[in-house]
C-alpha positions, 0 to 999 in steps of 0.5 A: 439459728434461724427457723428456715435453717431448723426446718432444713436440717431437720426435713434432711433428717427426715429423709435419712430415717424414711429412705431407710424405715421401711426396708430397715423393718424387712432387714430386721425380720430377715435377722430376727426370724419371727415377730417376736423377736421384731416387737422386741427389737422395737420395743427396746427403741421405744422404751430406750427413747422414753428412759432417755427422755426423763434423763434429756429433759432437764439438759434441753433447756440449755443444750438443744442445739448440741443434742440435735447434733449429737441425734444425727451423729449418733443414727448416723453410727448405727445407719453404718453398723447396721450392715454388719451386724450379725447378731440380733444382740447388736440389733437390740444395742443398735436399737437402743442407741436409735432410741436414745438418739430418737429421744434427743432428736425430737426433743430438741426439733420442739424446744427449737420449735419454741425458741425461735418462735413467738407464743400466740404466733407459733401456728404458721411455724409449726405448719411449715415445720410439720409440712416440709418434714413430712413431705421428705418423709413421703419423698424418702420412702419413694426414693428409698424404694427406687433404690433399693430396686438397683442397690442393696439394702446395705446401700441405703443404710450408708446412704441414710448415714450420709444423710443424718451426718449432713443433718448434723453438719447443717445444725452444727455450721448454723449454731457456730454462726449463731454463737459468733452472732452472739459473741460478736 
């Protein structure tokens, strides 16, 4: 897989999870009534990442490609959820489901990161990385936010579901021509 194909799939990814973060925070304080129950719901996020992460961390070496995939798949499924939930006990399952893809995603996009990159010479890849993620991110949040003016919120949750399973088909379409590459 090459680094421009890295940088794209994740940059769209990036742009599924900013169109939706921020009107998805106002979707949970309408379903959990008070903060208490919000900084529950995201604690079980990050707590859930960071439990995966000790149990990803070894797998990483060998099956990034596979994980990253897996992530987008994965957020996708909740992104489709999320509109039907109707219990803040599915909030906190679909929370935790975010977290563990959340684990796989970040992990892998920095093993990649360092695969396909040189040591002494990662500087510019790692820029360009940073950069074009970011920029969907900003870019994400000003379309969501148009969006959610003419659709609902439900909209942009199937929206950002499209999004992440488009992530998903990029990694997986490039890590297929890879292994051919490989095998061939």
């Amino acid at each position: 897989m090459n680094i421009k194909w890295l940088v794209r799939s994740q940059s769209i990814v990036t742009l599924a999870s900013g169109m939706i973060y921020p009107y998805y925070l106002l979707f949970l304080k309408n379903l959990g009534n008070s903060f208490s129950k919000y900084g529950l719901a995201f604690a079980v996020f990050t707590i859930s990442s960071a439990a995966a992460s000790q149990w990803l961390a070894p797998r990483m070496d060998r099956h990034a490609k596979q994980w990253l995939i897996v992530s987008s798949v994965g957020m996708a499924a909740a992104m489709i959820a999320f509109p039907w939930v109707i219990s803040y006990m599915w909030v906190l399952l679909l929370q935790m489901l975010m977290g563990i893809c959340n684990a796989m995603q970040r992990m892998s996009e920095r093993v990649l990161l360092a695969d396909y990159t040189v040591a002494g010479q990662r500087g510019s890849a790692v820029g360009n990385y940073h950069f074009w993620t970011s920029a969907a991110s900003g870019f994400a949040v000003i379309v969501g936010g148009v969006l959610v003016d003419w659709l609902t919120i439900d909209v942009l949750f199937y929206l950002s579901a499209i999004l992440y399973i488009w992530g998903a088909l990029a990694v997986w379409r490039l890590r297929s021509i890879s292994d051919e590459a490989i095998d061939g």
